[in-house]
C-alpha positions as CSV (number, residue, x, y, z in Angstrom):
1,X,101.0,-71.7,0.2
2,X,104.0,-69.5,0.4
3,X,102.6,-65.4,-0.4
4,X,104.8,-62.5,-1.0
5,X,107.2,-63.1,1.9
6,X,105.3,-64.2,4.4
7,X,103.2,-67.7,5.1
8,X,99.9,-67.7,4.6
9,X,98.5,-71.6,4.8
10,X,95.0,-72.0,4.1
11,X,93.9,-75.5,6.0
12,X,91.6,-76.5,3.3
13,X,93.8,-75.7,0.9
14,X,96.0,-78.2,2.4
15,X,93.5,-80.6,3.5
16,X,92.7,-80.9,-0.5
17,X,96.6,-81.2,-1.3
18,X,97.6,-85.1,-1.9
19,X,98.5,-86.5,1.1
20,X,101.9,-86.5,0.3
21,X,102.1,-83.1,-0.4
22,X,102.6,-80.4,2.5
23,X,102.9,-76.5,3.1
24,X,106.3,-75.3,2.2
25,X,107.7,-73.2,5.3
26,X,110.8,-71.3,3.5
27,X,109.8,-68.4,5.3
28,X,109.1,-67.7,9.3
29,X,105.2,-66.9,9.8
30,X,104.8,-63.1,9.9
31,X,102.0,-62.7,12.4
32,X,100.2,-64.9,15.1
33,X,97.0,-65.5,13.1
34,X,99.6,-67.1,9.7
35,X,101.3,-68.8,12.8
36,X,98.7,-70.7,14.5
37,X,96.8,-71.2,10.9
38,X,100.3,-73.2,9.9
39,X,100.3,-75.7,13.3
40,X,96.1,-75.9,13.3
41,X,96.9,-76.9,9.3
42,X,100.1,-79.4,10.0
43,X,98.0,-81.2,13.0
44,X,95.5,-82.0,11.0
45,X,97.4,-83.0,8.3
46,X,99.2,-85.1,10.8
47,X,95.8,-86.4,11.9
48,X,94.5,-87.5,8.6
49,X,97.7,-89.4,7.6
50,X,97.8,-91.1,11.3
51,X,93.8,-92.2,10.2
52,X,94.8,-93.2,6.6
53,X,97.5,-95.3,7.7
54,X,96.5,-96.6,10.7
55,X,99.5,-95.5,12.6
56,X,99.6,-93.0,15.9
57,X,100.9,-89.4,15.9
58,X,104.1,-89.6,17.0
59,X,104.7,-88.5,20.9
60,X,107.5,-86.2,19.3
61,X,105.1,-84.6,16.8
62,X,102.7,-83.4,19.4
63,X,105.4,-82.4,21.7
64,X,107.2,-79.8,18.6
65,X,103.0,-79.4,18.6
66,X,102.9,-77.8,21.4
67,X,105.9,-75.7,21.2
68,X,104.7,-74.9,17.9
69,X,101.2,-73.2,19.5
70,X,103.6,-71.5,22.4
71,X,106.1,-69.9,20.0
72,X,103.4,-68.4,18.0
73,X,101.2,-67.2,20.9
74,X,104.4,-65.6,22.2
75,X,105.1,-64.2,18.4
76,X,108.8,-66.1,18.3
77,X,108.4,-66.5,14.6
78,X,111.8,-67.8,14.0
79,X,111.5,-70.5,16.4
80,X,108.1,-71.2,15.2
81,X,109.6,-71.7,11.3
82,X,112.2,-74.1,12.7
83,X,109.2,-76.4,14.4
84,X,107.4,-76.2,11.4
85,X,110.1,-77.3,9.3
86,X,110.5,-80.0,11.5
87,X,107.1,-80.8,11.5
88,X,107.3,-81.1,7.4
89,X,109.7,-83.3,7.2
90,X,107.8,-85.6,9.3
91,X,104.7,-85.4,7.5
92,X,107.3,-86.1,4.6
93,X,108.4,-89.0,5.9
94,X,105.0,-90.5,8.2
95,X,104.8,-93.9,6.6
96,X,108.6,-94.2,6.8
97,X,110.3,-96.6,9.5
98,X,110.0,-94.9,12.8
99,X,113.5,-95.8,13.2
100,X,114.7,-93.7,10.7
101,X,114.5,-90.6,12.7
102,X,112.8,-88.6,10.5
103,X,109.8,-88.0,13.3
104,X,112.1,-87.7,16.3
105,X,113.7,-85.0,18.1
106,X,116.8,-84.7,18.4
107,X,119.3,-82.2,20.5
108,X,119.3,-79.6,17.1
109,X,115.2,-79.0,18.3
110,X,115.3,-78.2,21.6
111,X,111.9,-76.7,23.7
């Protein structure tokens, strides 16, 4: 849920959504708590299609994860939007042929 400017995902909001639907990120979070509200939302997403379809998280998505937590405790918002975008587009795509890259990092998404 995209609000005036800034990101502002409400978990259950998104945990109602269809599965195939996730939070648009068109713009960086504008503070810590929208920040870590966004990756606590997207991992649990991630963890509820993972259960659904029987798959694992991908190594990849809990490594941009990560980052994702780091760059919104240290407030880099921009590089936080770019891992969440990331992170979207493989939610997107999670039932999709690993081997089409859509969950994988590549040199574009560095650490």
């Amino acid at each position: 849920m995209v609000m005036r400017g800034s990101l502002s995902v409400l978990p259950s909001l998104l945990m109602a959504a269809q599965p195939t639907l996730v939070a648009a990120a068109a713009h960086a979070p504008a503070s810590q708590k929208d920040c870590a509200a966004t990756s606590k939302a997207l991992y649990r997403q991630a963890e509820a299609l993972a259960k659904r379809s029987k798959e694992i998280i991908p190594r990849e998505f809990d490594r941009v994860s990560a980052n994702l937590d780091d760059y919104c405790d240290g407030g880099d918002f921009e590089r936080a939007c770019i891992s969440i975008d990331w992170m979207n587009t493989c939610l997107k795509n999670f039932t999709k042929n690993y081997n089409l890259g859509f969950c994988s990092r590549n040199k574009g998404l560095n650490s």
